[in-house]
N, C-alpha and C positions, 0 to 999 in steps of 0.2 A: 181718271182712267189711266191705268198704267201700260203702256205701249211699247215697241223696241226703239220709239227714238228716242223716251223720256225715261225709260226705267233708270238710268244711270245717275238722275239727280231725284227720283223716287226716293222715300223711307221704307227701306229694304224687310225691317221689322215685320213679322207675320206672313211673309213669303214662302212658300213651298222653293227648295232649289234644289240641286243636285251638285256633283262635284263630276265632269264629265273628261276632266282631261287633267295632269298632275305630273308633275317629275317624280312624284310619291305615291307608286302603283299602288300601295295599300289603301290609299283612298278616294281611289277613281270608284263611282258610284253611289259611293255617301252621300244619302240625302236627310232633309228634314225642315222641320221647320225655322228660318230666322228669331232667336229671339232677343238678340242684339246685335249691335254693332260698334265697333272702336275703329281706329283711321288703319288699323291693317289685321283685324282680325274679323271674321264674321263666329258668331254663334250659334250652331244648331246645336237645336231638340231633337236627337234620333231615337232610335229603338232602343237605344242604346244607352242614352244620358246623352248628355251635354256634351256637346266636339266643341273646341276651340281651332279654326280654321285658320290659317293666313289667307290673306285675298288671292296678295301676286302669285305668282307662279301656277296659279290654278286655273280651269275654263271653268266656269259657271253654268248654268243651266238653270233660269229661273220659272216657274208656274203663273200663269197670273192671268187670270180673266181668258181664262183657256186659250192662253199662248202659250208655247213655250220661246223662250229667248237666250239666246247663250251669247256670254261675255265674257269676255278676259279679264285678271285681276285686275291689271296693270289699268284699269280705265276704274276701277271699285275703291283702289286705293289711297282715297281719301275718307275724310270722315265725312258724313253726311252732307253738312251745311255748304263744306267745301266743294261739293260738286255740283252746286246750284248750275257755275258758269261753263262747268266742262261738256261738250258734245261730243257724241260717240265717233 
C-alpha cells in the first residue's frame, strides 16, 4: 500500500501525478500517467504524447489509493533502487 511516508522508495510506474509547482510555468499542471522512470527524469503519458520531465526542480503531486501526496524533486531524484534507504 502506497502512503506519504513510503511513496518515495515506491515504484513510481503507473501512477497518476501532476506537476504542481516548476521554475517552468509552462508546465505547472501537467499531469498523466508514470510510464517510466530514469534517476532524473520521470515519464508521462498525457493527452498529449509522452513529456519527458526532469524530477528536480519540480513539486510533484502524486494519486494513489485516493491520496493525493506531493513531493519535491530533490527527494525523487534518484533511480528507483537507490531510494530504498532514503526517508522523506
Amino acid at each position: 500500500m502506497i502512503t506519504s511516508e513510503n511513496i518515495s522508495i515506491h515504484e513510481m510506474i503507473g501512477l497518476k501525478t501532476e506537476i504542481c509547482g516548476s521554475p517552468n510555468h509552462q508546465i505547472i499542471g501537467l499531469n498523466g500517467t508514470i510510464v517510466d522512470e530514469t534517476k532524473s527524469m520521470l515519464i508521462l503519458n498525457t493527452k498529449n504524447g509522452f513529456k519527458m520531465i526532469p524530477k528536480k526542480q519540480n513539486t510533484w503531486k502524486f494519486y494513489a489509493e485516493d491520496q493525493e501526496i506531493t513531493l519535491y524533486g530533490s527527494f525523487l531524484e534518484k533511480r528507483s533502487y537507490d531510494r530504498l534507504g532514503t526517508k522523506i
